[in-house]
C-alpha positions in Angstrom: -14.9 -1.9 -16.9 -13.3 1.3 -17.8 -15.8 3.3 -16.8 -15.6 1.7 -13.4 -12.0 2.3 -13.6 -12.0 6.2 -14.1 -14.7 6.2 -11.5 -12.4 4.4 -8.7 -9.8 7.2 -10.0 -12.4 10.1 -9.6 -12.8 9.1 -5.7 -9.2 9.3 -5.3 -9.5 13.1 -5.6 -13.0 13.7 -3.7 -11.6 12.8 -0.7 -9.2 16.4 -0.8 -12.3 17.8 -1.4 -14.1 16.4 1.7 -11.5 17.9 3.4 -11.2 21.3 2.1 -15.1 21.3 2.7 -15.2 19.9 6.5 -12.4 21.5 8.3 -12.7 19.5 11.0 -12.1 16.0 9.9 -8.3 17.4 10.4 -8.4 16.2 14.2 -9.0 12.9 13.0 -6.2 12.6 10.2 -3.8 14.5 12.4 -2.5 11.6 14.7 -2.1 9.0 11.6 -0.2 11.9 10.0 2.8 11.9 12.1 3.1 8.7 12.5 3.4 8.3 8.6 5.7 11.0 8.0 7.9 9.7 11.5 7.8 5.9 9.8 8.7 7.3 6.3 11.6 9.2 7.8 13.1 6.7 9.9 12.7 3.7 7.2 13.7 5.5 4.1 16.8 6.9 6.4 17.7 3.1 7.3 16.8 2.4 3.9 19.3 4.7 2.4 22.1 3.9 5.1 22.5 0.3 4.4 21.4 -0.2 1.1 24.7 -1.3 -0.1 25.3 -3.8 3.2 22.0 -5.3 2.3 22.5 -5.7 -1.5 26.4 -6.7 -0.9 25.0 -9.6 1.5 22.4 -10.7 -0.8 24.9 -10.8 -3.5 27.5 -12.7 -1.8 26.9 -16.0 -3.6 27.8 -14.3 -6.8 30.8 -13.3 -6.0 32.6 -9.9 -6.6 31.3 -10.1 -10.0 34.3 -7.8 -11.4 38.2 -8.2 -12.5 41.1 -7.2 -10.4 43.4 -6.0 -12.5 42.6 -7.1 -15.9 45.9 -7.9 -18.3 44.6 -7.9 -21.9 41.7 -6.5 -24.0 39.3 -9.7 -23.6 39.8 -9.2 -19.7 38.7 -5.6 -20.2 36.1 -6.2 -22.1 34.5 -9.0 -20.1 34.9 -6.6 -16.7 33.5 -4.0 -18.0 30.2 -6.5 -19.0 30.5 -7.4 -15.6 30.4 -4.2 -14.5 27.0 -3.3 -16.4 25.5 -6.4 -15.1 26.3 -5.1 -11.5 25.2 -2.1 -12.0 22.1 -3.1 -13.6 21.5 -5.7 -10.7 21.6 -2.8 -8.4 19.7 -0.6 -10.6 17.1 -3.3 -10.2 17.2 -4.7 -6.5 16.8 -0.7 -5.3 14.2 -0.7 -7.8 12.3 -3.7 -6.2 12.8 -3.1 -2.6 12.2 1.1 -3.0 8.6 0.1 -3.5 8.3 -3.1 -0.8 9.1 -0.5 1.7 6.3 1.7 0.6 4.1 -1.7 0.7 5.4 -2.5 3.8 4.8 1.2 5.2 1.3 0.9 3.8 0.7 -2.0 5.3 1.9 -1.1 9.3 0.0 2.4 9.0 -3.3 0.5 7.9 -2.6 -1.3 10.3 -1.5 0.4 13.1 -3.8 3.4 12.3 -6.5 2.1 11.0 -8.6 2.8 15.1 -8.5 6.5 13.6 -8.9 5.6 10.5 -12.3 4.0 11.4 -12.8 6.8 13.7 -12.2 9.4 10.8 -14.8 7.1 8.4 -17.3 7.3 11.1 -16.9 10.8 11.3 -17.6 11.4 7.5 -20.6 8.7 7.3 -22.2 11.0 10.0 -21.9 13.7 8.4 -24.1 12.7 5.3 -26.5 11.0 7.4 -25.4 7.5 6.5 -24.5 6.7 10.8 -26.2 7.6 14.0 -23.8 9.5 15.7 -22.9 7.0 19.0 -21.8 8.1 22.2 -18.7 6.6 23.2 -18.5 3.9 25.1 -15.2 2.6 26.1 -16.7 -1.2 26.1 -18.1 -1.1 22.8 -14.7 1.0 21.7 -12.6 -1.9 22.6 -15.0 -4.6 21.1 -14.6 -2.4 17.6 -10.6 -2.5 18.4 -10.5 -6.3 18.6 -12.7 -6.7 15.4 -10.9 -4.4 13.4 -6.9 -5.3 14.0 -8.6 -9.0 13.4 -9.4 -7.9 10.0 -6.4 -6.1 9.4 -4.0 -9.1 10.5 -6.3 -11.7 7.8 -5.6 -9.0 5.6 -1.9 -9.2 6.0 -1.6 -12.5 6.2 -3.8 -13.7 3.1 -2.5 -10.5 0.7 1.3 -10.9 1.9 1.0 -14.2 0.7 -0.4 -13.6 -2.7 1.8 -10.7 -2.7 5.1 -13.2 -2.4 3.7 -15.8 -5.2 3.6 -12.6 -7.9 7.0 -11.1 -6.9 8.7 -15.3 -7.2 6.3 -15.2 -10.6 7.8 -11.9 -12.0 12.0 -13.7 -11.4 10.9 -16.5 -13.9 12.1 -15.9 -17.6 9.6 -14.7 -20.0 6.6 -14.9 -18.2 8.4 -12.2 -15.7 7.2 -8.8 -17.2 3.7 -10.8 -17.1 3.7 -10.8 -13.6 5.4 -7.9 -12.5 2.3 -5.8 -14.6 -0.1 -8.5 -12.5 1.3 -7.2 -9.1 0.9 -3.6 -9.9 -2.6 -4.1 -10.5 -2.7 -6.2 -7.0 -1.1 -3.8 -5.4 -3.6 -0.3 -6.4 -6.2 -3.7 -6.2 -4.8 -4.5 -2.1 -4.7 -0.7 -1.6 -8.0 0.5 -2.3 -9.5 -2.9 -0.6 -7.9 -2.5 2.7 -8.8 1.5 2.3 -12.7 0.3 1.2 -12.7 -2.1 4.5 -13.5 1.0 6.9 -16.7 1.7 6.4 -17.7 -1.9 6.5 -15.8 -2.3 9.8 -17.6 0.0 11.3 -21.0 -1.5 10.1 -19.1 -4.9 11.5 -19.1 -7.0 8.0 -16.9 -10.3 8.0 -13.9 -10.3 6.3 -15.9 -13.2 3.6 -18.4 -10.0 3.1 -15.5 -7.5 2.4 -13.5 -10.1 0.3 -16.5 -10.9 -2.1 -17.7 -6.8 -2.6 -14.3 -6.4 -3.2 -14.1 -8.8 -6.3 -17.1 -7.5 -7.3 -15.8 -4.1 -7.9 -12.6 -4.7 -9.0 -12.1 -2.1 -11.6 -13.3 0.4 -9.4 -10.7 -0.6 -6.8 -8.1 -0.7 -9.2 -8.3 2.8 -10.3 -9.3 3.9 -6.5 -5.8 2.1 -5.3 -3.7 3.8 -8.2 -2.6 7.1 -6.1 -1.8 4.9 -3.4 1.2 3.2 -5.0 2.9 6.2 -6.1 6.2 6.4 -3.6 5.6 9.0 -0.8 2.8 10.8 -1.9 0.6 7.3 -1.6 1.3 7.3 1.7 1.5 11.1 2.9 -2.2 11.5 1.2 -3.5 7.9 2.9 -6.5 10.0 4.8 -7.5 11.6 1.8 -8.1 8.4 0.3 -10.0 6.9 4.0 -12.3 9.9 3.1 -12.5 8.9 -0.8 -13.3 5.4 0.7 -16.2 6.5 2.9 -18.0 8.3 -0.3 -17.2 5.1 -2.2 -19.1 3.1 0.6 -22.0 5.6 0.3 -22.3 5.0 -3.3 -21.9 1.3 -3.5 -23.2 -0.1 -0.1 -21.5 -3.5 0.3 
């Protein structure tokens, strides 16, 4: 299990090297790129503008959860209590939703690059002999198209889902901190599964055939999908791992 582990976190890094190596998988990653670094921008911006509209709205029900002009010690006292549990409330809600944006911007660029993310996979499993190199053919192009963003939106659905369970699980008392460590495995777990689903796009697996590889190698995921879940960088270095994927595919064939 470890071993797997430490392996899945070894790819993570062979994919800069792939790079650095074959200059021109660049084209490919180029496109995705900017559309990452335009949809980090623009959501961390909004992010960052409303952050206290959204948390003052969601917060509503508890009212102002502070003293107007307190009289006596006691009143003191119990505002400034007040005043820690707001502050630790916000401390905690920025927390939260800091990193369900980065799942969310995860999610729309796998899914709304993953055409060149395929495109860049192919490229890579030509290069070490593992595809025929196919002349393009704007028929079979937009048979792959439908296939794949039909994959992507069943991955969307069914991990959103699961997603939402463990983040309801990680509010109850107690068994909170449980699932909160549950859903950052998930998460590096989701990551490196929808990042692993390239290569076997391309060779047109179901999604039943990617689901049951996947739980196969779950260690190996796991510690695959960890640099994706860091905040910014997961998401700036996303073609670096779509490379690391490809060499994981080559080693363990689904």
């Amino acid at each position: 299990m470890l071993k797997d582990f430490f392996t899945g976190l070894s790819y993570s890094f062979k994919g800069f090297g792939l790079f650095s190596k074959h200059h021109s998988l660049w084209k490919f990653a180029l496109i995705p790129f900017i559309i990452n670094v335009l949809a980090l921008i623009l959501i961390l911006s909004l992010y960052f503008l409303y952050f206290n509209d959204i948390f003052s709205f969601i917060t509503t029900p508890l009212g102002a959860l502070d003293i107007t002009a307190p009289e006596n010690v006691f009143w003191h006292i119990l505002d400034a209590l007040l005043w820690v549990v707001r502050f630790l409330m916000k401390a905690l809600f920025f927390l939260f939703s800091f990193i369900l944006i980065f799942v969310v911007i995860f999610a729309l660029s796998s899914f709304i690059n993953a055409p060149f993310y395929e495109l860049l996979t192919e490229q890579i499993l030509i290069l070490h002999n593992d595809l025929e190199d196919r002349p393009f053919k704007i028929k079979n192009f937009l048979s792959e198209l439908k296939h794949t963003l039909a994959i992507e939106l069943y991955k969307l659905l069914v991990f959103a889902s699961i997603s939402i369970a463990l983040f309801i699980g990680s509010l109850i008392p107690v068994l909170g901190p449980f699932f909160t460590l549950l859903g950052f495995f998930f998460a590096a777990w989701v990551f490196a599964f929808g990042l692993c689903t390239y290569p076997m796009l391309i060779k047109k697996h179901s999604f039943k055939e990617m689901i049951s590889w996947a739980l196969n190698n779950k260690s190996l995921l796991v510690g695959f999908g960890i640099l994706s879940t860091i905040p910014v960088i997961g998401i700036l270095t996303i073609h670096f791992q779509v490379a690391g994927s490809a060499l994981i595919h080559m080693g363990r064939k689904a």
